[in-house]
C-alpha positions in Angstrom: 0.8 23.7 -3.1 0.6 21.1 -0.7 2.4 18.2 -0.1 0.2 15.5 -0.1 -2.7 15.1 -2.2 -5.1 12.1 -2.0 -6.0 10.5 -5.2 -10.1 9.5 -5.0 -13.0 8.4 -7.0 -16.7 8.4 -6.3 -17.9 5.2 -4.5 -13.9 4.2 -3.3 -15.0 2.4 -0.3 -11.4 2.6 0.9 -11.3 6.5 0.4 -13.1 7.4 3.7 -10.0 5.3 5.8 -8.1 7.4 3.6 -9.6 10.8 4.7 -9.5 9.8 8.3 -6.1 8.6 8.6 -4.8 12.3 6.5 -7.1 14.2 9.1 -5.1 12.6 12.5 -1.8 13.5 10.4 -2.7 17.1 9.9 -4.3 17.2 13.3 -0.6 16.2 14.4 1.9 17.9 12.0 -0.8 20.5 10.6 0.3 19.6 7.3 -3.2 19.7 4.7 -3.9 17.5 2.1 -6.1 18.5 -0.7 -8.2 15.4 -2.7 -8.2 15.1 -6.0 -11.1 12.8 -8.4 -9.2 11.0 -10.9 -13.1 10.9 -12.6 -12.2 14.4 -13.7 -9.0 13.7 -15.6 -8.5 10.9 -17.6 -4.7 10.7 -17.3 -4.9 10.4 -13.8 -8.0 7.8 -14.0 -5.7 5.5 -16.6 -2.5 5.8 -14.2 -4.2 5.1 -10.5 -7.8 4.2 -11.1 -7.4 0.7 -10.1 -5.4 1.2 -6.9 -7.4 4.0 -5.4 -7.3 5.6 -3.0 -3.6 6.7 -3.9 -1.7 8.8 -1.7 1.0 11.3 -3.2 3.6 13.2 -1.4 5.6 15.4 -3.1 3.9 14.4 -6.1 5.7 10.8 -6.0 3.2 7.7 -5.0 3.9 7.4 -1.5 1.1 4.3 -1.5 -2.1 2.9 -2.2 -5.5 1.6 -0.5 -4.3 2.8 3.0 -2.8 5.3 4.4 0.8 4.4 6.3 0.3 7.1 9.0 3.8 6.1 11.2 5.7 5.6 7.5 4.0 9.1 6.3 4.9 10.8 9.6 8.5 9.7 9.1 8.2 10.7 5.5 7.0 14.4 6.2 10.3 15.0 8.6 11.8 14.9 5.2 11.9 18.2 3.4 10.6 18.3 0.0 13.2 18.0 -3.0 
């Protein structure tokens, strides 16, 4: 499983940033993410669909609508719990 998972919807206009910002993390830790549409499950839709994108590491919220890459770097140092 990995550690951070992007929470998404169809037509997030934020949600490409998103993408981009994971993509230079992984390019430079090699840590994936994997995306997830909240439009496929409605729990998730009811808990983040008005903050999307959401970013989750670890399964906790680490933020929403952008992606803190220095914070996140920090954060993945951090082995998970």
């Amino acid at each position: 499983m990995n550690r951070l998972t992007l929470l998404t919807t169809r037509e997030c206009h934020l949600c490409g940033a998103a993408r981009e910002a994971l993509d230079r993390v992984t390019a430079e830790t090699g840590e994936p993410w994997t995306e997830v549409d909240v439009a496929d499950d409605a729990k998730l839709a009811r808990d983040y669909g008005d903050r999307l994108p959401v970013l989750l590491l670890d399964g906790k919220e680490h933020g929403y609508w952008d992606v803190d890459v220095p914070r996140l770097l920090k954060d993945l140092q951090v082995p998970p719990a």
